[in-house]
N, C-alpha and C positions, 0 to 999 in steps of 0.2 A: 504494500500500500504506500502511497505516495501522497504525503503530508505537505501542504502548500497553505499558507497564509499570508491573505490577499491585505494589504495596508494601503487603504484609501477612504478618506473623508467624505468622498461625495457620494450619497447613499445609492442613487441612481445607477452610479458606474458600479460601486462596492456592491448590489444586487445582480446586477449583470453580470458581471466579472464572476462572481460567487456559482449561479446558477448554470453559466455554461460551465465551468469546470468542475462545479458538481455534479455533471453528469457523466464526467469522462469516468469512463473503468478503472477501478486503480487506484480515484483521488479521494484523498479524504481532504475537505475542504476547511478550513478556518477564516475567520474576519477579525480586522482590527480599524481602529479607524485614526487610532494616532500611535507615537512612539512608546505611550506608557501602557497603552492596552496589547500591541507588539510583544513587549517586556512580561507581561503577563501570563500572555497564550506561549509564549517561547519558556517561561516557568514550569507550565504545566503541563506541554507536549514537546512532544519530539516534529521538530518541523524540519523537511528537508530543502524547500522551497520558498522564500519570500518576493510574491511579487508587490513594489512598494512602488508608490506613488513619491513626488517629490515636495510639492504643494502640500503639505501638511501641517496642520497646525501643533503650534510646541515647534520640536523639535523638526528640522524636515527630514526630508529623506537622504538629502546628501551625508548629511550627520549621521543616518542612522546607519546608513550604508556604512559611512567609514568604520563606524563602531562596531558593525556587525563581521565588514570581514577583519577585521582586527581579534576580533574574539571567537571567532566560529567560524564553521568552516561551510555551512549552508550557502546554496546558489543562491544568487539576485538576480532579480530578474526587474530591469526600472521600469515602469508603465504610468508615462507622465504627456503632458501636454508640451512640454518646454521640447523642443526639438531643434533647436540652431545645432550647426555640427558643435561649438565650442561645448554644449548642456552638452551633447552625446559624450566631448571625449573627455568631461568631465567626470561625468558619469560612471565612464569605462575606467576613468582611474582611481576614483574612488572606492573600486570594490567590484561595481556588478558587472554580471556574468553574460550579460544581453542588456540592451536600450531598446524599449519599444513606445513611439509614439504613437499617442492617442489624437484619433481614433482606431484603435486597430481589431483587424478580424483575429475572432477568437481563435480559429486556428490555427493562426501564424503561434500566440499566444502559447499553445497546447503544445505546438510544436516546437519551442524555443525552452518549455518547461520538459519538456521528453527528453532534450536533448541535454 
């Protein structure tokens, strides 16, 4: 089983996001909606996946990112609106593992999280 926790504020995307990958074979899906409730679910489960948003209130996601692959060894996967190449190679050097701009098809999504 394949544990992923989707980190995103905006309920509309954090439901979508949530329901297509809830139905892949395989995922067990989690939701957070900021850095401190992240902190929480990554307390209480075993997560192998975080896809994070970067827009985030508190903390963003670049921060969270740094902090995460500093400490753990979980994919990132960024799935943000901010798309100029310099967000991407920021992005990219901060941690995570794929940059995907929004709006994107959940399958590219599934498929960057498979891999």
């Amino acid at each position: 089983m394949k544990k992923v926790l989707v980190v995103e504020d905006n309920e509309d995307l954090l439901d979508e996001v949530f329901f297509h990958l809830g139905r892949q074979p395989g995922y067990s899906v989690f939701a957070a909606r900021d850095g401190s409730e992240l902190d929480a679910c990554l307390a209480a489960q075993t997560i192998d996946v975080v896809v994070l948003d970067l827009g985030l209130p508190g903390e963003d996601g670049i921060d969270i990112a740094r902090r995460l692959r500093r400490d753990t060894a979980l994919g990132i996967v960024m799935l943000t609106a901010r798309g100029s190449m310099d967000d991407r190679i920021d992005g990219l050097q901060t941690g995570a593992d794929a940059y995907l701009v929004k709006p994107v098809d959940m399958r590219e999504l599934v498929a960057v999280i498979d891999s």
